[in-house]
N, C-alpha and C positions, 0 to 999 in steps of 0.2 A: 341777762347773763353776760358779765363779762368774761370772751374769750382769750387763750393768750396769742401771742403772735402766729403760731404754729395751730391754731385753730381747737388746741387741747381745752374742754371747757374746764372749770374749775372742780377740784375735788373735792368729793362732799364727803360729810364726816363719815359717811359707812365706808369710803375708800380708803380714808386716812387711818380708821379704825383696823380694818384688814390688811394694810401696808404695814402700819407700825406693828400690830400682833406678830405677823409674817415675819418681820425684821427682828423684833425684838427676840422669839425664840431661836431663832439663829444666830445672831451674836450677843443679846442681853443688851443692845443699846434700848432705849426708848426712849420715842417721842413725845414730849410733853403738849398738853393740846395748844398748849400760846403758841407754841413752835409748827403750826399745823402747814401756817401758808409757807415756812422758809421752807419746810421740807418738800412742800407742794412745788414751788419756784424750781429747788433745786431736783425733784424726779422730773419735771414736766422736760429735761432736756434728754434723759434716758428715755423717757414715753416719744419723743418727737424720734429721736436715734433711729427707734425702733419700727416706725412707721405704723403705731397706735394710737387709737385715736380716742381714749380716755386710760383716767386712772384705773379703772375698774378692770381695764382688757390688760392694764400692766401687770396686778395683781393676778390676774389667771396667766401670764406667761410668765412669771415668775414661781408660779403654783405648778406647773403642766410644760414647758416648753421642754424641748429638748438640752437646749444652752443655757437653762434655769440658774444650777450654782455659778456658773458665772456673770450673768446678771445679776446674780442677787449680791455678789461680791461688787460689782460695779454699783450696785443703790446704795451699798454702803460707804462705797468711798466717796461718792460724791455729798453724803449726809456727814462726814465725822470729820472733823477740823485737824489738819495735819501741820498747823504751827507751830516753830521749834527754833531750836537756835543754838549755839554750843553756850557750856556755862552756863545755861537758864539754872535761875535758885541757886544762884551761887555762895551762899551759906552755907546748904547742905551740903553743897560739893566740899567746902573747907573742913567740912567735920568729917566727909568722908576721909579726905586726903589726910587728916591730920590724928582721927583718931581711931576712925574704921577701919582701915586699910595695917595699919595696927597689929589690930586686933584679929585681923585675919591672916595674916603672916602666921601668928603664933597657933589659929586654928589649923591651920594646914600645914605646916609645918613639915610632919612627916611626911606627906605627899608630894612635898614640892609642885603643887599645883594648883591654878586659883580659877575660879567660873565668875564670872559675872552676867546676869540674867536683865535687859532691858526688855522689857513688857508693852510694848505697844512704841517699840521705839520709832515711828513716823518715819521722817527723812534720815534717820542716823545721827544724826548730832549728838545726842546723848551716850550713842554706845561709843562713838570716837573721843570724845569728852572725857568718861573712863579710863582708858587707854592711855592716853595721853597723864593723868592723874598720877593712872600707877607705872607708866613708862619714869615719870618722872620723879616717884616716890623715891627709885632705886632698893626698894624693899623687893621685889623679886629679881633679880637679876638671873639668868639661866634656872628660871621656874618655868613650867606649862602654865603660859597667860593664854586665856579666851576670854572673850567677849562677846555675848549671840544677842540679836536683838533680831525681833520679833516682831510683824502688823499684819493685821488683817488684809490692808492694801496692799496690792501686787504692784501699783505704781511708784509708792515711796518708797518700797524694798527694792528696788531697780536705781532709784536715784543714790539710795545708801550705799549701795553696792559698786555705783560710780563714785563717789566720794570726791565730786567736786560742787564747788557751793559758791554761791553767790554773796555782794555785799550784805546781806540784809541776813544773814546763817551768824554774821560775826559780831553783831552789835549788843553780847554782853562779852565777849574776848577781851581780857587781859591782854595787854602788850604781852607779859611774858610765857605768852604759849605759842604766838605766833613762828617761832620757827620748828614748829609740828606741820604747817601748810607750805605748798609748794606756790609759787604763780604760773599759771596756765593762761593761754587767749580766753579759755570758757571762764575761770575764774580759781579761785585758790585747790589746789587737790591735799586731800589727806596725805601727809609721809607715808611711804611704804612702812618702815620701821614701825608705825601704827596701825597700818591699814592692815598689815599681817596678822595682828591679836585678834581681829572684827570678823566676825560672820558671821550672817542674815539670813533669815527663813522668815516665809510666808506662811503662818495661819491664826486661825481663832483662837482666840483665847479659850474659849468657850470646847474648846477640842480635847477633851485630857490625852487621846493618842497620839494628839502631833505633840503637846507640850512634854510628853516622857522624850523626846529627842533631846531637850535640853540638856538632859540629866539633871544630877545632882548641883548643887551651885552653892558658892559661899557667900552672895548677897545678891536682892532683887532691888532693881528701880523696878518702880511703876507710878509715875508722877501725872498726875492729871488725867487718866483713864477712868478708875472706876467712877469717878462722878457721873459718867455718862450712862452707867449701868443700873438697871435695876436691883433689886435688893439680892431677889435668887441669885441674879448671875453674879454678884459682887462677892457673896458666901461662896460660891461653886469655885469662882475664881483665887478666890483666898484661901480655899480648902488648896487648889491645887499647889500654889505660892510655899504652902506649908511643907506639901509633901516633899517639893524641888528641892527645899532647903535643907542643908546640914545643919546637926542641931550647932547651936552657937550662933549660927549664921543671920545676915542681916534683912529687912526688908524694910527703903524708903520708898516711902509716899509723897505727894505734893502737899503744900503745905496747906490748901483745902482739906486737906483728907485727912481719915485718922479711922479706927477700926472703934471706936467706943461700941458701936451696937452690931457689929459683924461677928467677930471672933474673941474670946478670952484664952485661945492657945496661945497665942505670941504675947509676950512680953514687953513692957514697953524699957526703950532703952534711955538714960538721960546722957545724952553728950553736952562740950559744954557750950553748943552755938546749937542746939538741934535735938527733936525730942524723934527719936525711930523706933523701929518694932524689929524683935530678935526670935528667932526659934531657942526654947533654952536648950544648955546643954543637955540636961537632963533625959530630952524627949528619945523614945527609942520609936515609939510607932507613926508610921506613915502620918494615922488621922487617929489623934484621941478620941475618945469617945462624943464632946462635946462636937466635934467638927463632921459628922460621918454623915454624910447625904443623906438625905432624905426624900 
């Protein structure tokens, strides 16, 4: 038996089996079994943290301890990949800029006010990315802009929320957005003038009572998240995406993704760099019939 440095023996499938199960019903991630030993590597440093001395004794203080939810919120951040970068996809970002943003002026109109919804936004990059878009649109000018951006991680919602970033945050950035960042000794900071529209909260996705906080919203990122979800949690999650949305309203995906066997309520949208998913106008209930949990 190879042990690890930390004396942790290695985790056998009934551990990994009860870890991932465990994990999985609480945020809808799962582990695939090729991925047995990373995620093994990556708990054995929460098991070591902790002063346990297998997987099996982490799984019962994850199950029983008194500081449970937030363990279990720590096995997830250290399992889910929080790489990011402003501008990532930046094709879909030009459709947004050019023909979404649009088209949402004219939905909102009467309200002079616009929501935008990032769904698993990691470090923030993406909800400042936004911002900056429609800062620069000049299609709202003295409108209510917000921008909320949302992760299960309590760590990358703390870094978003400092909004300074390193070389490696900027390496799909256009020259011309760079006078949106300031320079600092730590490294570039968000403008205020953007940093104002931004703000970040911590939780599950998988939460429908923290996710009515968001409210209503005129378009969702969620780019590169559900792939890591199971099938239930991807429907549960896209039920909810449905109900946030105003009808008209937009919802982009990464360019893995795409709803063919999830949902037939959204509509797909053709722009003309970018194929997205719409709430139609039409819709007046929360959850049509086809979408209503089960």
């Amino acid at each position: 038996m190879v042990l690890f440095s930390n004396n942790i023996p290695p985790m056998r499938i009934e551990e990994f089996r009860l870890l991932n199960g465990f994990i999985n019903r609480f945020c809808g991630i799962k582990i695939d079994d090729d991925m047995r030993f990373v995620a093994e590597r990556k708990l054995s440093e929460r098991v070591s943290a902790l002063g346990l001395s297998s997987f099996g004794d982490y799984y019962h203080y994850l199950r029983y301890h008194p500081d449970k939810k937030a363990e279990l919120e720590r096995a997830v951040d250290v399992l889910t990949t929080n790489e990011t970068y402003f501008f990532r996809e930046f094709s879909q970002l030009v459709a947004f800029r050019d023909e979404v943003l649009p088209r949402l002026r004219e939905l909102a109109a009467r309200k002079r006010s616009l929501t935008i919804w990032s769904a698993g936004c990691s470090s923030g990059e993406e909800v400042y990315t936004l911002a900056i878009l429609i800062s620069q649109s000049g299609l709202f000018k003295n409108w209510d802009v917000r921008i909320f951006g949302n992760d299960i991680s309590r760590r990358v919602i703390q870094n978003a929320r400092r909004a300074i970033y390193s070389a490696s945050s900027f390496r799909a950035t256009p020259a011309e957005y760079e006078c949106y960042f300031i320079d600092t000794p730590e490294g570039k900071m968000v403008d205020p003038s953007v940093r104002s529209m931004c703000h970040f909260g911590h939780f599950n996705l998988l939460d429908d009572a923290r996710a009515v906080m968001v409210g209503r919203v005129e378009a969702i990122f969620c780019r590169n998240v559900l792939i890591y979800f199971d099938q239930t949690a991807r429907k549960n999650v896209i039920q909810t995406f449905y109900q946030r949305l105003c009808p008209g309203g937009y919802l982009m995906l990464g360019h893995s993704e795409s709803l063919l066997h999830d949902s037939t309520a959204f509509e797909l949208a053709h722009l003309l760099s970018d194929l997205v998913y719409r709430k139609p106008l039409s819709a007046r209930s929360l959850f049509p019939p086809e979408m209503v949990k089960r």
